[in-house]
C-alpha positions in Angstrom: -15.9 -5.3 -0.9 -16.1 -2.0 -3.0 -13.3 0.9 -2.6 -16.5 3.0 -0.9 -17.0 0.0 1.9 -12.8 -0.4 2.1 -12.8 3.1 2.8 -15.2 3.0 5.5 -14.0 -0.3 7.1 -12.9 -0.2 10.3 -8.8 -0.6 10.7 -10.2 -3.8 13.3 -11.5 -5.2 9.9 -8.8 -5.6 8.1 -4.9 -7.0 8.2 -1.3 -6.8 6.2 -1.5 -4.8 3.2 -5.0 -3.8 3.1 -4.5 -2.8 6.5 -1.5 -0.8 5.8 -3.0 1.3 2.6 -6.3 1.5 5.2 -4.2 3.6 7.5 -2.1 5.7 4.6 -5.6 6.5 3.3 -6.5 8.0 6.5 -3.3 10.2 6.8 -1.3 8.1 9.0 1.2 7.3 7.2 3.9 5.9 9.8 1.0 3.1 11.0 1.3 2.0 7.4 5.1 1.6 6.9 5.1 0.3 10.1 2.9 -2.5 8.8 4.5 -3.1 5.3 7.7 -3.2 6.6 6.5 -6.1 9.0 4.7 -8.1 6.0 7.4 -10.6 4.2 5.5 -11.2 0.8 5.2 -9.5 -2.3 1.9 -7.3 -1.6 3.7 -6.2 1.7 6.7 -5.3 -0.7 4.9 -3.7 -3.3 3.2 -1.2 -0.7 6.4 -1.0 1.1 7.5 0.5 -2.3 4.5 2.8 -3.2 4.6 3.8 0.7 8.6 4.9 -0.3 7.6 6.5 -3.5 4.9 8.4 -1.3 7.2 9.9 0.7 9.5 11.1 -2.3 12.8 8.1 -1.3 12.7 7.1 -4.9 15.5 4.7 -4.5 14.3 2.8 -1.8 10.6 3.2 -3.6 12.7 1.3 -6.9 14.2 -1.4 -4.4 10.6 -2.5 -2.9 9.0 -2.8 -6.0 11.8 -4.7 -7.6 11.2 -7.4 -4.4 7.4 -6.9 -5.2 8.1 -8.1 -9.4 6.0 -4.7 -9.7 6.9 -1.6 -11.8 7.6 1.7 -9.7 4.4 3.6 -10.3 4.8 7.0 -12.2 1.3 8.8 -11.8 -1.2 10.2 -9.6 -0.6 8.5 -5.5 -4.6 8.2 -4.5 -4.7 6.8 -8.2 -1.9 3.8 -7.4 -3.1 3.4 -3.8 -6.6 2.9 -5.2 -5.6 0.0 -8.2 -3.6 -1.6 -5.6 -6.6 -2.0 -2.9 -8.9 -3.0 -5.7 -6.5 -5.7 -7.1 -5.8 -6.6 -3.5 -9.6 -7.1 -2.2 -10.0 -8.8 -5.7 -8.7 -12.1 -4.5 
């Protein structure tokens, strides 16, 4: 799956992280903490954390990528949501 077809999936299509950064992507960002929080692995963790960095809660962004074994991101959000998705659909 590309980013354009992610993008354009349905929210029925997809599940756990992927569904999560699905639903930031389309401005509803609640629906995806709602779902990270609820996913109790290292992808839900790590967009737990970029969810928390999102928002501008810096310290709890630090704590859920620590859990995730990620580095906080530091640059542009769409750009960090977009690596994520793509190393996501990658496995």
């Amino acid at each position: 799956m590309t980013m354009e077809e992610f993008e354009a999936a349905g929210s029925e299509s997809l599940h756990g992280a992927l569904l999560a950064l699905w639903w930031d992507g389309h401005g509803d960002w609640q629906a995806a903490h709602e779902i990270a929080q609820d996913i109790d692995d290292a992808d839900g963790a790590w967009v737990h954390g970029y969810l928390h960095r999102k928002q501008g809660d810096a310290g709890n962004a630090a704590y859920w990528y620590r859990r995730a074994g990620r580095s906080m991101g530091t640059g542009d959000f769409q750009l960090e949501r977009e690596a994520i998705v793509l190393e996501l659909l990658a496995r």
